[in-house]
C-alpha positions as CSV (number, residue, x, y, z in Angstrom):
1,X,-4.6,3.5,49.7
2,X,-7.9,5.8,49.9
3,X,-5.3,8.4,48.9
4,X,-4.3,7.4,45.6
5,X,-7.7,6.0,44.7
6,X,-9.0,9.1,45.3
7,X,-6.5,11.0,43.3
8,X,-7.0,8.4,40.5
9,X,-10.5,9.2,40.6
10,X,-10.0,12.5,40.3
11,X,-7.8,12.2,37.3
12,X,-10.3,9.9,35.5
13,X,-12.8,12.5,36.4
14,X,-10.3,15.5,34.7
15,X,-9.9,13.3,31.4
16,X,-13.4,12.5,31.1
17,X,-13.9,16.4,31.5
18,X,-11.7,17.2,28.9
19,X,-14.0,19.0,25.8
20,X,-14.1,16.7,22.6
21,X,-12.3,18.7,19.5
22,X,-14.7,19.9,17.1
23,X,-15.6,17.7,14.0
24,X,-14.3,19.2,10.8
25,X,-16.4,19.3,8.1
26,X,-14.5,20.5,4.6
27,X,-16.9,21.9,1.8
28,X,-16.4,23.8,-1.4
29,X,-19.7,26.3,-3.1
30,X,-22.4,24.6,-3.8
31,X,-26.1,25.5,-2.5
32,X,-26.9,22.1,-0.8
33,X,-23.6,21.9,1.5
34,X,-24.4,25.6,2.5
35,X,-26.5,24.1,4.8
36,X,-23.8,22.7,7.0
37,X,-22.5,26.7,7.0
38,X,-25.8,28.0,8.1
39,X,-26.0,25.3,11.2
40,X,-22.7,27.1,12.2
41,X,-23.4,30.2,12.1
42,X,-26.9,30.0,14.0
43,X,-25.0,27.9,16.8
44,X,-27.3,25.0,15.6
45,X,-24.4,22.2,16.5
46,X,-24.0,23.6,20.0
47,X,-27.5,23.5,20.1
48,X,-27.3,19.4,19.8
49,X,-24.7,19.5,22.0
50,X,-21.6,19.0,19.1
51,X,-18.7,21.0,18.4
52,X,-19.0,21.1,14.8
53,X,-16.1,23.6,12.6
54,X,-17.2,23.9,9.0
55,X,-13.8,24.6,6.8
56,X,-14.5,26.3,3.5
57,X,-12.8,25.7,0.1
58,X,-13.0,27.1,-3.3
59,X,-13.5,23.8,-5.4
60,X,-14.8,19.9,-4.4
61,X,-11.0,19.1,-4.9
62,X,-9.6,21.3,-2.1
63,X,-12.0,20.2,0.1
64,X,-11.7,16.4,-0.7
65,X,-7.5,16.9,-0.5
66,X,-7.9,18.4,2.9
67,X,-9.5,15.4,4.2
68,X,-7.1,12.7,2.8
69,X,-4.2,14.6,4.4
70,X,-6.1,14.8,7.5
71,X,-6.8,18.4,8.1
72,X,-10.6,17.2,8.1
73,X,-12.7,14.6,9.7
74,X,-15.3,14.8,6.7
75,X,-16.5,16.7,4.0
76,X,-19.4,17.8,2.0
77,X,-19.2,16.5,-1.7
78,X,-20.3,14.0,-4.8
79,X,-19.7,9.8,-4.5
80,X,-16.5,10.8,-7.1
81,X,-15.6,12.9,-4.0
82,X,-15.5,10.0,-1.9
83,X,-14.4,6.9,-4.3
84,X,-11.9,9.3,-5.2
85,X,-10.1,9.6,-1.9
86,X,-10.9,5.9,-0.9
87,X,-8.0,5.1,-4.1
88,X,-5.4,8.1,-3.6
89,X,-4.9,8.0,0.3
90,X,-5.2,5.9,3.1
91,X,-8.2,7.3,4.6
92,X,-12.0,5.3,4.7
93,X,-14.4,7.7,3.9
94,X,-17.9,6.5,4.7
95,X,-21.4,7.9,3.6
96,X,-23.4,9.1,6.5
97,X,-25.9,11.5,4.7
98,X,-26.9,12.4,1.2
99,X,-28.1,16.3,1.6
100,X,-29.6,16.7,-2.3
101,X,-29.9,15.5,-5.5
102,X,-28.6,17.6,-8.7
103,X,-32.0,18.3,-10.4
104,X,-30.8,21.0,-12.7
105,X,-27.6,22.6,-10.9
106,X,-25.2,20.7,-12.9
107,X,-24.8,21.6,-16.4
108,X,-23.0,21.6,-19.8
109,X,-22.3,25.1,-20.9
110,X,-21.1,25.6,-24.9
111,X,-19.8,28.7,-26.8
112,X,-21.7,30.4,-29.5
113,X,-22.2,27.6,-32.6
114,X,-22.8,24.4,-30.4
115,X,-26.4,23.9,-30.2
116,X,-26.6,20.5,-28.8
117,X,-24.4,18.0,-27.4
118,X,-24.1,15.9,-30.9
119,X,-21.7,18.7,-31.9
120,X,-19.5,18.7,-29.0
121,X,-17.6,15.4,-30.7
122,X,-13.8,16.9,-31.4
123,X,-13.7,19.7,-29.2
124,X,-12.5,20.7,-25.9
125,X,-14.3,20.1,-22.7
126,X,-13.3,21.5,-19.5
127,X,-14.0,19.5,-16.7
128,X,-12.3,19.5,-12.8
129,X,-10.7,16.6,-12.6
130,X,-11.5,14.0,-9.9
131,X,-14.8,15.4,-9.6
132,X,-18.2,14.9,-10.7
133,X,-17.9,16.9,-13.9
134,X,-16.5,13.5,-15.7
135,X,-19.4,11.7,-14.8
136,X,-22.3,14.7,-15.8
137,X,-20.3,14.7,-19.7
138,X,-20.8,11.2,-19.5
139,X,-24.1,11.1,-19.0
140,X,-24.7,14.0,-21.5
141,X,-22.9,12.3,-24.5
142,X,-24.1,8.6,-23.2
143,X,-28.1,10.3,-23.7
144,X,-26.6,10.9,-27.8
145,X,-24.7,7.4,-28.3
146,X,-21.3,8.8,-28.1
147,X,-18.6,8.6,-25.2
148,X,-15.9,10.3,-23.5
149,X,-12.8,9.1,-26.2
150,X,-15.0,11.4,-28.6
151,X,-14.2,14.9,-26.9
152,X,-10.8,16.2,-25.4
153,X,-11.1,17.2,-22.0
154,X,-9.4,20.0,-20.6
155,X,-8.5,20.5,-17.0
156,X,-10.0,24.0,-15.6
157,X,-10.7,25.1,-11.9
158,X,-14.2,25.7,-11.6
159,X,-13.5,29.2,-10.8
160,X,-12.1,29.7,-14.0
161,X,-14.5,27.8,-16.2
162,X,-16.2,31.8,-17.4
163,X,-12.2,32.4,-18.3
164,X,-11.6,29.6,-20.4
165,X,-15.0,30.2,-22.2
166,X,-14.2,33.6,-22.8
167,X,-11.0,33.3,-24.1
168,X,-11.8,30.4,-26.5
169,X,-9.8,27.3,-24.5
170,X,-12.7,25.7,-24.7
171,X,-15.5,24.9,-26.8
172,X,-18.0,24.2,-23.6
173,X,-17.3,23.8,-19.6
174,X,-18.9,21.2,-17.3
175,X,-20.3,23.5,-14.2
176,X,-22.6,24.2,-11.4
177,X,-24.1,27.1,-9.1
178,X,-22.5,29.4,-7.9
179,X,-20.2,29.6,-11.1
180,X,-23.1,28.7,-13.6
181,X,-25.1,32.0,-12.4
182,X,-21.8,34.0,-13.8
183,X,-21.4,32.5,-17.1
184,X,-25.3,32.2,-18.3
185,X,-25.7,36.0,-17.7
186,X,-23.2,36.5,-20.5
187,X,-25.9,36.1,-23.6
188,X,-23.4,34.2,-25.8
189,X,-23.1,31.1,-23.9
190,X,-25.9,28.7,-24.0
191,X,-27.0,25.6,-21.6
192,X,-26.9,22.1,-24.0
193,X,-27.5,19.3,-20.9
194,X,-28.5,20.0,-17.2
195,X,-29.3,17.0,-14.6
196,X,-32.8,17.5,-15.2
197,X,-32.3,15.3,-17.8
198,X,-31.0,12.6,-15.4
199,X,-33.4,13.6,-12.1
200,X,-32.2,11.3,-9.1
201,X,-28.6,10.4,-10.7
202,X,-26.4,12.8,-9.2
203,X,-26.2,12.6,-5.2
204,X,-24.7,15.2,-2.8
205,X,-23.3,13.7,0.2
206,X,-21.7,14.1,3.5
207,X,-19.0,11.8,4.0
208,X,-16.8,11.0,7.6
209,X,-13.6,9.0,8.3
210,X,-14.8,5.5,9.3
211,X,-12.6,6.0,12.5
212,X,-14.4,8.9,13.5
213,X,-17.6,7.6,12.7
214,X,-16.2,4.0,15.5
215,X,-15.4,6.6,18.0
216,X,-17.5,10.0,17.8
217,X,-20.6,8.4,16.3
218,X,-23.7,10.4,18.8
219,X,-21.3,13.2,17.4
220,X,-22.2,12.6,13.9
221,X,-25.9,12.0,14.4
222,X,-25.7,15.2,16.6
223,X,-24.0,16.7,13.7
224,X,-27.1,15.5,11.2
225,X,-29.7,16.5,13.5
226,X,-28.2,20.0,12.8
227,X,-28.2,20.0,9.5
228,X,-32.0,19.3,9.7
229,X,-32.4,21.6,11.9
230,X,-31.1,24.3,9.3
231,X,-33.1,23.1,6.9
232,X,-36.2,23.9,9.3
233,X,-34.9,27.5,10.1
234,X,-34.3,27.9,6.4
235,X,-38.6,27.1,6.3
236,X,-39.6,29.5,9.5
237,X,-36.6,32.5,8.4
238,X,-36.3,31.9,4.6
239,X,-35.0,35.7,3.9
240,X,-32.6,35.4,6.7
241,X,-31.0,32.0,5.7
242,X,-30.7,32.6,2.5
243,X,-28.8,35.6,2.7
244,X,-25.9,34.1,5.3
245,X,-25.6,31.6,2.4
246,X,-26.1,33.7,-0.2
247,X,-23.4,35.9,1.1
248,X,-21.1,33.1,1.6
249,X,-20.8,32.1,-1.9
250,X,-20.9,35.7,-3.1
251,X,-24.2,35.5,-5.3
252,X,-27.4,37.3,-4.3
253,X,-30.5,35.7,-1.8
254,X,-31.9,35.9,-4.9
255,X,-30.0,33.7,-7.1
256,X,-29.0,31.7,-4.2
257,X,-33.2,31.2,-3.3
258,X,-33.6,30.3,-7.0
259,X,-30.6,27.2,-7.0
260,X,-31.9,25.7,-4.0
261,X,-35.6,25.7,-5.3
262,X,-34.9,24.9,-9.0
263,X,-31.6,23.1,-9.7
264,X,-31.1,20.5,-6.9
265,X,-33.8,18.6,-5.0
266,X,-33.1,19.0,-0.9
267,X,-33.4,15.4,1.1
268,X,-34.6,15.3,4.8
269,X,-33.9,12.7,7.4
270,X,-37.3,11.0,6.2
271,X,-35.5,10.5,2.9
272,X,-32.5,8.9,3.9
273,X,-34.4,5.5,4.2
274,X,-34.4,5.3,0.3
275,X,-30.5,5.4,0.2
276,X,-29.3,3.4,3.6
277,X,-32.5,1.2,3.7
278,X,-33.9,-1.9,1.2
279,X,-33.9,0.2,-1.7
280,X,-30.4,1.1,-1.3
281,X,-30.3,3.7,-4.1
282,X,-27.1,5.1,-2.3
283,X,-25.2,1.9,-3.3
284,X,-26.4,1.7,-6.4
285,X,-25.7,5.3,-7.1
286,X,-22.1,4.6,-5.9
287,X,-21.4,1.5,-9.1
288,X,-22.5,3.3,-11.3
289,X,-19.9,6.3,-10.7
290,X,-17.8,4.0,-9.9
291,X,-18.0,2.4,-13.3
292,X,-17.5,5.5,-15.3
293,X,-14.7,6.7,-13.2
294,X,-12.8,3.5,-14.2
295,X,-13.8,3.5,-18.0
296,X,-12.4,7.0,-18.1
297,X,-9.4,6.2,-16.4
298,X,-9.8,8.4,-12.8
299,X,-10.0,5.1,-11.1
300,X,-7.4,2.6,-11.5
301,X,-9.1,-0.6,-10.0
302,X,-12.5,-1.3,-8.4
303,X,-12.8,-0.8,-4.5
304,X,-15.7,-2.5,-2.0
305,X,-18.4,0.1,-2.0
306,X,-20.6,-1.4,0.6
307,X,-17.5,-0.3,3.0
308,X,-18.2,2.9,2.0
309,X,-21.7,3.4,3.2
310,X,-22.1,4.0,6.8
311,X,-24.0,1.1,9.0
């Protein structure tokens, strides 16, 4: 009897053992999720004890797609990102961070001729679809009393937004850094609306499965306490963070230094209480995307968004 309770012992003891699989983390380029890369790279997760794998994508779409098929436990993105994937799959994303604000980054870029967004009624729009470039245009022609049914959009990747400018498929692009750096050094396209205009409106998030976050959840916080972590090397080594980032998304320290400091507004774990706590800004944030995503059509019904903030 001793025998076998010391071989089950010994088997509990070999399962307990067994290492955890890394938490997957999908992102696409864009300066605030960069971040998550730079905790990576500077062994910050092992450093809080988490085995953390950061899976890069080109746009917000790929990134969002690879979590609803499963290939990732989470992902770095906008509250379109996460409504999104809530309606087309079977998977419950929930809110467990918001990493920046938009103060700036996003932006409406036009051709030569369109001065201001009035004139944008009747022409092409490019926008990714399912992502947060809906909601910016929105916003932009809400500001001038128009609305979406009084421009055509046009589906373009973000990394061929400059194409489609260039070649005249569009009469303006909906866009953010890296790609925005690109297209405003060519002198003949012009900025008409930026989220400066709407400061506080356009949240970047990270998002995880709700069954990861019932089962792994010291692995999340560990995950956070990470990020934060970057965020304070980034402070003490600013020349060295910013150019792992900066080389990541293929743009100089230089440019990369300037987005981070002048487009988006970066949110510690101090800050968090304004979104999860009393004031719940993170749930309001969420019906209001969630209200132009169904006027325009990208949402087909109306989902319970308190599920998808994290306890």
């Amino acid at each position: 009897m001793a025998r076998y309770l010391l071989l089950a012992a010994l088997l509990l003891l070999a399962a307990c053992s067994e290492p955890k699989p890394p938490l997957r983390i999908a992102i696409n380029p864009w300066p605030g999720h960069e971040f998550l890369y730079l905790a990576e790279q500077q062994q910050l997760f092992e450093a809080e004890g988490v085995g953390v794998k950061i899976l890069q994508f080109d746009s917000l779409n790929d990134a969002r797609r690879a979590y609803e098929r499963g290939q990732a436990d989470g992902f770095g993105g906008t509250l379109v990102e996460v409504l999104v994937a809530r309606e087309q799959s079977q998977r419950h994303p929930q809110v467990v961070h918001v990493t920046d604000y938009s103060n700036g980054g996003d932006m409406l870029i036009a051709r030569p001729g369109i001065d201001n967004v009035r004139q944008l009624v009747g022409l092409r729009v490019a926008v990714e679809p399912g992502t947060l470039n809906t909601v910016i245009l929105a916003r932009a022609l809400e500001q001038q009393g128009l609305d979406l049914a009084q421009v055509t959009l046009t589906s373009v990747p973000q990394g061929q937004m400059l194409e489609a400018l260039q070649q005249g498929r569009v009469d303006a692009v909906v866009t953010y850094p890296p790609f925005t750096l690109e297209i405003l050094k060519q002198p003949q396209f012009q900025k008409i609306f930026s989220t400066r205009e709407i400061p506080g409106e356009i949240l970047d998030i990270v998002a995880v499965d709700a069954s990861v976050l019932a089962t792994r959840k010291a692995d999340v916080q560990a995950m956070l306490r990470a990020l934060e972590a970057a965020h304070h090397y980034t402070r003490q080594h600013p020349e060295q963070a910013y150019a792992i980032m900066a080389a990541r998304e293929g743009i100089s320290p230089e440019d990369f230094r300037a987005a981070v400091e002048n487009d988006l507004k970066l949110l510690s774990a101090a800050d968090q209480i304004a979104y999860f706590g009393a004031e719940q800004r993170l749930l309001h944030s969420l019906q209001h995307i969630q209200r132009v995503l169904l006027h325009s059509q990208e949402l087909t019904q109306p989902t319970d968004l308190d599920a998808l903030v994290a306890p």
